[in-house]
MIZA-477777 format. One line per field, with one value per residue: residue in one letter; x, y, z of N, C-alpha, C in turn; residue number from 1. Coordinates in steps of 0.001 Angstrom, whole numbers, m for minus. Each point is the difference from the previous one (the first is absolute). Last residue first. Layout:
% residues N
aa = c(A  ...) $
nxx = c(X  ...) $
nyy = c(Y  ...) $
nzz = c(Z  ...) $
caxx = c(X  ...) $
cayy = c(Y  ...) $
cazz = c(Z  ...) $
cxx = c(X  ...) $
cyy = c(Y  ...) $
czz = c(Z  ...) $
i = c(NUM  ...) $
This chain:
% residues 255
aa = c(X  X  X  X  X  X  X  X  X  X  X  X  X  X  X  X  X  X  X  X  X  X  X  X  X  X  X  X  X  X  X  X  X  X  X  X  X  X  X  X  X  X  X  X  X  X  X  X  X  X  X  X  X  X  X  X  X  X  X  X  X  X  X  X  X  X  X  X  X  X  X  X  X  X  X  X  X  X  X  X  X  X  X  X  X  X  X  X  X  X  X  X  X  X  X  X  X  X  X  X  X  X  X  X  X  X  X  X  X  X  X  X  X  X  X  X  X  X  X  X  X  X  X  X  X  X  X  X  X  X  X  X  X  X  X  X  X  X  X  X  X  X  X  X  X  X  X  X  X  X  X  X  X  X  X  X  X  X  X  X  X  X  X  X  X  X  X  X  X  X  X  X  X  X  X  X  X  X  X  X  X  X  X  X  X  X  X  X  X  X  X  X  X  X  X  X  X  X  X  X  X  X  X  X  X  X  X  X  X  X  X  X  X  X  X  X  X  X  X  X  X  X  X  X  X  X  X  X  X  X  X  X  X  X  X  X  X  X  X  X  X  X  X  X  X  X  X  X  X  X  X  X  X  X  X) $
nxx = c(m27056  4987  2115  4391  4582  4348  1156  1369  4295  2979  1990  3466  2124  2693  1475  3561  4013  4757  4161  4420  2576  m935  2455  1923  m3558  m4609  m3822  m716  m2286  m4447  m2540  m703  m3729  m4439  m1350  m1036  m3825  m3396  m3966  m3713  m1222  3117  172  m2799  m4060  m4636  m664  1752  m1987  m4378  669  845  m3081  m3463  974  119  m4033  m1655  2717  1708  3498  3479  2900  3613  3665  3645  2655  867  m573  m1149  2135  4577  3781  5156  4163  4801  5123  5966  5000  4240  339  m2480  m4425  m3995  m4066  m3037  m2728  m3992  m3820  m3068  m2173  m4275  m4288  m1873  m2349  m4209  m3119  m1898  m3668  m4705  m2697  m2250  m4660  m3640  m2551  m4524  m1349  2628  2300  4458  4326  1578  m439  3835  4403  5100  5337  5142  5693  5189  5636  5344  4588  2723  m600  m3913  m3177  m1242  m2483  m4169  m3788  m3480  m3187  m2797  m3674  m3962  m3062  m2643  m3942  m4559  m3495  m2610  m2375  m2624  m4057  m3404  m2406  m2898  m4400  m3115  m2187  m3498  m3543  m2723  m3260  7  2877  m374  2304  4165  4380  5649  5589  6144  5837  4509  4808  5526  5741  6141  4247  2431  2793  1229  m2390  m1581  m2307  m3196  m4330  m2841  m2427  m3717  m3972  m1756  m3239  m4209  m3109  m2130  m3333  m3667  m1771  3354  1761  3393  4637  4602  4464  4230  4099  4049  2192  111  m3481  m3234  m2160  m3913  m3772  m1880  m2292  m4764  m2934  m1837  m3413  m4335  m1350  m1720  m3393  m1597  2385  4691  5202  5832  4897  4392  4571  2331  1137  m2913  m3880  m2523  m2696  m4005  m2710  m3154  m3516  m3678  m2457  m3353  m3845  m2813  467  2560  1935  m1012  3222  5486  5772  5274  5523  5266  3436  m1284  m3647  m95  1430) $
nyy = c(40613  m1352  m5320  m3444  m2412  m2844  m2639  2607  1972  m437  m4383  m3654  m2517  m3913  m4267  m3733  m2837  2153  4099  2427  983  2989  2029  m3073  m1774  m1491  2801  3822  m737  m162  3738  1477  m1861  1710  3942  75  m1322  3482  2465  3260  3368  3827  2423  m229  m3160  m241  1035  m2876  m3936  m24  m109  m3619  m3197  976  m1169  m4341  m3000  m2454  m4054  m3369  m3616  1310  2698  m1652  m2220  1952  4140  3823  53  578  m1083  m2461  m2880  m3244  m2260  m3032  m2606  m1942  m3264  m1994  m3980  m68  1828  m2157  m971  4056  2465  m1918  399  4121  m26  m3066  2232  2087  m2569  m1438  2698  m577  m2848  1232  3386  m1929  m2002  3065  3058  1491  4488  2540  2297  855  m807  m3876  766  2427  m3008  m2831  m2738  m1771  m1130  m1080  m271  m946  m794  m3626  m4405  m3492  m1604  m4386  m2580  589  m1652  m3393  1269  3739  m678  m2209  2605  2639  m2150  m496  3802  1898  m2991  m3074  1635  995  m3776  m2221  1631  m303  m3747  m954  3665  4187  3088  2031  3765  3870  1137  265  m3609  m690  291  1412  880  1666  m225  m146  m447  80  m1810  m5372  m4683  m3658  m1156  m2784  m3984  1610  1765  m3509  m2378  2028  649  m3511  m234  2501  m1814  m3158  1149  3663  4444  2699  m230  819  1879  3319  2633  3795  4064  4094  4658  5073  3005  m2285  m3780  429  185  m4499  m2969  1645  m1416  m4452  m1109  791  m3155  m4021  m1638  m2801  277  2366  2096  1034  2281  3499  3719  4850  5178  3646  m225  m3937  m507  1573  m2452  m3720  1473  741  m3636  m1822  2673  m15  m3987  m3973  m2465  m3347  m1425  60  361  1495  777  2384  3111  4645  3030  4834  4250) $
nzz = c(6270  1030  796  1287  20  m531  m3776  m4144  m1188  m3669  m807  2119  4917  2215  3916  2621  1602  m1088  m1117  m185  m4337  m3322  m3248  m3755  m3392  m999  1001  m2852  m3880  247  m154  m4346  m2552  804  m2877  m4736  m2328  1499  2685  2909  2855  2145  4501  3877  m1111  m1610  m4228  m3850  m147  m2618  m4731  m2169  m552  m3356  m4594  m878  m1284  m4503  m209  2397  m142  m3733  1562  2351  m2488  m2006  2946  4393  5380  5287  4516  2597  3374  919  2807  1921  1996  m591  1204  2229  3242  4382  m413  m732  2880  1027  m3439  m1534  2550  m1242  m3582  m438  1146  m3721  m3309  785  m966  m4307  m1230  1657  m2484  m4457  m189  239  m3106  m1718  2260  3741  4333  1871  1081  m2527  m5101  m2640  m1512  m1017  m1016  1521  407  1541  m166  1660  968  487  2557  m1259  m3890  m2068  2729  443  m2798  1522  3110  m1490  m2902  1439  2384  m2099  m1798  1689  295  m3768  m2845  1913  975  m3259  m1589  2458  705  m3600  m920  2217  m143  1491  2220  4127  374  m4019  m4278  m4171  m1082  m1309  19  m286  593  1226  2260  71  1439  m432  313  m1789  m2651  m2645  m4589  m3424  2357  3060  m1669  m767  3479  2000  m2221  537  3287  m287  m1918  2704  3008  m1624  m870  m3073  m4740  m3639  m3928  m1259  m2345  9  m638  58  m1297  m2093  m1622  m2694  1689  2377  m2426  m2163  2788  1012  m2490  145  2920  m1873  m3164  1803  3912  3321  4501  2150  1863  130  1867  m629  1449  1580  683  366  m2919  576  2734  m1604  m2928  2045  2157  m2502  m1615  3538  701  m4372  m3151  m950  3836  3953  2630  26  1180  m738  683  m413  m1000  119  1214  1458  m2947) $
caxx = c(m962  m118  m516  m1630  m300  203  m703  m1181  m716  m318  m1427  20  m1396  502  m647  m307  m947  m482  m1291  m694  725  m516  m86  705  1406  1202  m19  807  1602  973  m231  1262  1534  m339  225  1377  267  306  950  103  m655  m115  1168  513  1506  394  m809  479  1421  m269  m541  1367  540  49  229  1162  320  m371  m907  m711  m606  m1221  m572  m786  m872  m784  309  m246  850  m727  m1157  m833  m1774  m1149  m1455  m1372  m1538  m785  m908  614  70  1291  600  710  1196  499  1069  1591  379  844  997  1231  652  642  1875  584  m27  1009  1208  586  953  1230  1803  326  1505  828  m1221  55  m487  m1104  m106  372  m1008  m1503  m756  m1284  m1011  m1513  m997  m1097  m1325  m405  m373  422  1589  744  312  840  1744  887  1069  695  622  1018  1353  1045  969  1048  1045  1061  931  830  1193  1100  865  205  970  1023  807  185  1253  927  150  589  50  m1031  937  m183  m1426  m470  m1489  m1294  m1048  m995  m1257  m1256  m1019  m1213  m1423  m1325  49  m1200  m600  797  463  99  877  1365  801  665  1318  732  590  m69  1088  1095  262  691  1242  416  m568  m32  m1277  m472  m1843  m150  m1453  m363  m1809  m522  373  1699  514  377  1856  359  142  1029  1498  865  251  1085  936  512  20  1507  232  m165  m953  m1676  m844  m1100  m826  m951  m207  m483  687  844  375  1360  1488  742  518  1126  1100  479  918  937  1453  m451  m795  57  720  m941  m1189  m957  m980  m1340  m901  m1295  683  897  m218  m615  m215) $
cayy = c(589  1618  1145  m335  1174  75  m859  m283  439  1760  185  1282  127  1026  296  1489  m310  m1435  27  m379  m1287  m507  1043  50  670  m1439  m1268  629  65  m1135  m68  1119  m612  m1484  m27  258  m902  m145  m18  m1713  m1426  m262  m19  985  347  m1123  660  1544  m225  m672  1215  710  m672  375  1214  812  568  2041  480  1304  m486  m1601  990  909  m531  m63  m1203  m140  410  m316  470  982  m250  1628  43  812  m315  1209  573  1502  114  m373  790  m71  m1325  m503  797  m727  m849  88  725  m204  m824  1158  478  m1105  548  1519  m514  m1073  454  801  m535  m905  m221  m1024  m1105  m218  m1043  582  988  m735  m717  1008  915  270  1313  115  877  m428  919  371  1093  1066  430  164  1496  933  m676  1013  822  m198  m1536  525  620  m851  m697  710  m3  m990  m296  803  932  m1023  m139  1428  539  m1026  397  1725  0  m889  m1216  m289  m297  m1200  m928  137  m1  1511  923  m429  237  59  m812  1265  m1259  1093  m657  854  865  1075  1110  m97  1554  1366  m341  m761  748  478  m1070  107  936  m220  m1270  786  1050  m310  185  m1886  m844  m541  76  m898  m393  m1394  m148  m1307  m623  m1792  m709  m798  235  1072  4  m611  1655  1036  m588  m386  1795  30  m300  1111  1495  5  1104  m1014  m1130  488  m1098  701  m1576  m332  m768  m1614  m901  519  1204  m158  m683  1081  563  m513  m410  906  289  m898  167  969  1201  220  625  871  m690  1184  m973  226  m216  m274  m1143  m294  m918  m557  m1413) $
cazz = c(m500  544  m805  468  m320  1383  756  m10  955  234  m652  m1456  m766  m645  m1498  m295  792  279  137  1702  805  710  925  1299  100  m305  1525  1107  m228  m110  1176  679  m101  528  1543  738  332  m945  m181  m1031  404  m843  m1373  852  441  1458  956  m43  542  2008  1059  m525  969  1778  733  254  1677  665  m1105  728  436  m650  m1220  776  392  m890  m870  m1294  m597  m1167  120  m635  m730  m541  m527  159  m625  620  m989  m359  m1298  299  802  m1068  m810  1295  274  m1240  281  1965  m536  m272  794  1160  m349  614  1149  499  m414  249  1254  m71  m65  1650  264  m677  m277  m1692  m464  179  420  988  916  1424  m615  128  m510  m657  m369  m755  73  m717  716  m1070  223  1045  321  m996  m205  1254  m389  m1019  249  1479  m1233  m1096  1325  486  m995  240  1227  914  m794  m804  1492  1268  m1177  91  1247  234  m686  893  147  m520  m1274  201  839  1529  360  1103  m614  1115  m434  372  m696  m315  38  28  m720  501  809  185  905  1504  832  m955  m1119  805  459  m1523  m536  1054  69  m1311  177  725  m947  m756  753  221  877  1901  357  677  504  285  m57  m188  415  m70  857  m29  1138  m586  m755  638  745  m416  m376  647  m13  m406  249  873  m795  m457  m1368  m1363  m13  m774  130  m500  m801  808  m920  159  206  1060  m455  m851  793  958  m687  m671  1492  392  m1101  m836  610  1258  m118  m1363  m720  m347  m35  1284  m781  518  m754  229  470  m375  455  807  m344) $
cxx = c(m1446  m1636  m498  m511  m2000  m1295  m69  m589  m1246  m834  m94  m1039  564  m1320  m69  m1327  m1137  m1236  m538  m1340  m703  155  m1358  m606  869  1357  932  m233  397  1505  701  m78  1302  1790  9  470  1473  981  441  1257  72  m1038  m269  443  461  763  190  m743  1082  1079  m536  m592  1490  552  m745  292  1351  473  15  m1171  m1127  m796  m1099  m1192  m1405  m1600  m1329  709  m881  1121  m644  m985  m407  m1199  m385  m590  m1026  m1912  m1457  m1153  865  620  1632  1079  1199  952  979  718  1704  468  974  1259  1126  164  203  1528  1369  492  1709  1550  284  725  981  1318  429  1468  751  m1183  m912  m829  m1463  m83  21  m945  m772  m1351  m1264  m576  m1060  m970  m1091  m1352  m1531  m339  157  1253  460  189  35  1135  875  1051  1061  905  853  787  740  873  1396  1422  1066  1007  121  787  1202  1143  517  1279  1203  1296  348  916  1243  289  1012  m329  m1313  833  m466  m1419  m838  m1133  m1356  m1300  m1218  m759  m1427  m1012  m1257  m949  m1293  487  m902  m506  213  1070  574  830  1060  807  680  1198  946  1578  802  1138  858  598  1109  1069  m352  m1165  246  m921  m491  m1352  m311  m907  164  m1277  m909  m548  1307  1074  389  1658  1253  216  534  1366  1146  292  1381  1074  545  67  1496  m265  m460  m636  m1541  m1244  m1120  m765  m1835  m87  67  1203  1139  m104  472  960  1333  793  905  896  817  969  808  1715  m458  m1310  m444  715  m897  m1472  m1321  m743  m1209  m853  m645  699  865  403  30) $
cyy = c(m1183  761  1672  1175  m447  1571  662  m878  m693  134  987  93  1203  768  1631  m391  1134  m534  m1639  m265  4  m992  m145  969  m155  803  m1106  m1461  260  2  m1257  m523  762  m925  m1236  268  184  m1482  m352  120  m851  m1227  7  301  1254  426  m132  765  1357  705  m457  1626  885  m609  373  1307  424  236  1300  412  1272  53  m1148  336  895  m1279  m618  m980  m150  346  m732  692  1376  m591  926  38  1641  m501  764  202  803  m495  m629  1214  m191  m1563  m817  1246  m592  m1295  384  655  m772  m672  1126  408  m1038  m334  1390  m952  m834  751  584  m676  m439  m287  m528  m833  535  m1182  911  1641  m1155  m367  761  681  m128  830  m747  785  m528  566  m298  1408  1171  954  423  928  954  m664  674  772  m340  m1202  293  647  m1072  m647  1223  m34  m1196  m248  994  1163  m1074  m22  989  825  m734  m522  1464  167  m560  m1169  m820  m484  m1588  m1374  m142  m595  682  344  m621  m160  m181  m1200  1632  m1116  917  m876  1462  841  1141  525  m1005  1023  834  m566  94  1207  582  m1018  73  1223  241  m1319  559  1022  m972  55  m1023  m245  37  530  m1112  164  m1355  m204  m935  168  m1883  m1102  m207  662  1010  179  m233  1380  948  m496  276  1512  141  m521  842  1211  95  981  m271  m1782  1213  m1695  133  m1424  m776  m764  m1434  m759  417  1393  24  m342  1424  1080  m561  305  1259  598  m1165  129  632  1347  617  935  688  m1163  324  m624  m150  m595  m838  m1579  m639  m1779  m835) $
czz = c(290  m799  914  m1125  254  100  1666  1132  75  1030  m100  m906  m902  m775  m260  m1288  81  634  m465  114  944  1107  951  698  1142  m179  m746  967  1003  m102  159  1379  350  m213  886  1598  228  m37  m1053  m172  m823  m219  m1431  m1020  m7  386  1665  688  147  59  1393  910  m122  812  875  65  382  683  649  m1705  1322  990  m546  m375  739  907  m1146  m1188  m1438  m1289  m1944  m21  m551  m372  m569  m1193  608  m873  453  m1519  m978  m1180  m421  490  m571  m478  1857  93  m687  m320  1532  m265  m99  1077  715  m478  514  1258  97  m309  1169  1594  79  m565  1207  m334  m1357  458  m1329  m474  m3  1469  871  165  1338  m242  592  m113  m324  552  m666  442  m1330  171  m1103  222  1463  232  m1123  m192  172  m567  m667  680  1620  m769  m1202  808  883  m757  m250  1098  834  m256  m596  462  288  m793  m301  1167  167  m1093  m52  m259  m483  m1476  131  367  1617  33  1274  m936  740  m783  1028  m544  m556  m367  266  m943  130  569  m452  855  1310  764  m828  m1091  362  578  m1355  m1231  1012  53  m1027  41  389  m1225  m662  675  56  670  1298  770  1004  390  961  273  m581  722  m625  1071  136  629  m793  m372  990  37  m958  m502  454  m780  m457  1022  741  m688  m302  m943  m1072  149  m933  56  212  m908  678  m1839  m70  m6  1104  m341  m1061  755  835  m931  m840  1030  397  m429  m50  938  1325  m77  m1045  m606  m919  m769  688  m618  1215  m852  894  317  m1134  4  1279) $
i = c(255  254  253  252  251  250  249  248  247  246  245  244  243  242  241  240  239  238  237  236  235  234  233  232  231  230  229  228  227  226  225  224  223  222  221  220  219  218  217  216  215  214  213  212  211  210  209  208  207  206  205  204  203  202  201  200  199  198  197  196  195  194  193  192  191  190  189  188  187  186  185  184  183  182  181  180  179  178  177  176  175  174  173  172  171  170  169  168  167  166  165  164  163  162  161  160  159  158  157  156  155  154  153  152  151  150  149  148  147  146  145  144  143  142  141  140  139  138  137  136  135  134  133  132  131  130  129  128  127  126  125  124  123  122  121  120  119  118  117  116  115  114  113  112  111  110  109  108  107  106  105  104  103  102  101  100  99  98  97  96  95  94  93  92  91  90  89  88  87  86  85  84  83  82  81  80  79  78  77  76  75  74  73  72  71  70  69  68  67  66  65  64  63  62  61  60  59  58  57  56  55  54  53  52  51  50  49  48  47  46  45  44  43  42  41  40  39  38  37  36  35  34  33  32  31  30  29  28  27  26  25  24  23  22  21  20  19  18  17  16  15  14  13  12  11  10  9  8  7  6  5  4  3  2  1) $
């Protein structure tokens, strides 16, 4: 019980690795606060796989790419919970179109919920997790590593929470609060699967072809990797992105 007497508040909850980072701090212990945007159904799954478990959850919807919404969600949290001690920023979305295709609400809506909204939960929420040895976690992806047709924003907006993740690990240092990154390869999720359709399974055999390891993943994996960077036995590790693809980004095709 890793995260005993703990709470977590993870982004993008109510499915894929969201739900799956949340279900796996509290299988270690965490009590957790569970953010979605507007599938309450699978939100409120979650919460209760959750308390199935013995431990506490707490629902809270908002749109992070308002930044009145995130304000919102910042002031219900603080009022609710004294304290933090592990945040997992994963929410994410974009529309997958060429980079000269896109239009001015595509980029506005991109970069609000990825990038900006992080620097306003991280603003807002490090007095709670000062002095606690705690742990905040982004989620990145592999197309900030290869290049995805119709995924400039998006790896863009990635690219920009892996920068921030050196930076607020250097800030937040004297804190005693630890910041990195996992950027995933091709994980099998429900979104994934939407937004590849057919092309998932060849995009599932590429990848298994490709990598040295293992090439698709699972939304568990992705959350065994979170857990160990908000565990103690990570204590030294900081300012870190953490690629977990089976090799893929670092692997030139061999055929």
């Amino acid at each position: 019980m890793r995260f005993a007497n703990k709470k977590a508040l993870i982004t993008g909850a109510s499915r894929g690795i969201g739900a799956a980072i949340a279900l796996k701090l509290a299988g270690e212990g965490a009590d957790i606060i569970l953010h979605y945007r507007k599938n309450s159904g699978a939100a409120v799954a979650v919460k209760q796989e959750v308390e199935k478990g013995g431990r506490k959850a707490w629902l809270y919807a908002a749109d992070l790419s308002s930044a009145d919404e995130t304000e919102k969600l910042l002031l219900a949290v603080k009022k609710d919970h004294p304290s933090l001690d592990i945040l997992v920023a994963n929410a994410a979305a974009t529309s997958f179109k060429p980079l000269a295709q896109l239009e001015q609400h595509h980029i506005d809506r991109t970069l609000n919920l990825v990038v900006k909204s992080f620097i306003l939960l991280v603003k807002g929420l490090h007095p709670l997790m000062r002095n606690k040895n705690a742990s905040i976690v982004t989620i990145s992806g592999i197309d900030t590593a290869k290049v995805i047709p119709g995924h400039g924003l998006l790896a863009c907006a990635k690219g920009a929470l892996e920068i921030l993740t050196k930076y607020f690990a250097a800030e937040l240092g004297p804190f005693k609060i630890r910041v990195n990154s996992v950027n995933p390869g091709l994980v099998d999720t429900d979104s994934t699967r939407f937004y590849l359709g057919e092309a998932f399974e060849a995009a599932a055999t590429a990848a298994n072809a490709l990598a040295p390891g293992k090439g698709v993943g699972l939304p568990s994996d992705v959350a065994d990797i979170v857990a160990f960077l908000c565990s103690e036995e990570a204590g030294w590790i900081t300012g870190q992105t953490i690629y977990a693809d089976g090799g893929i980004s670092a692997a030139l095709p061999l055929k």
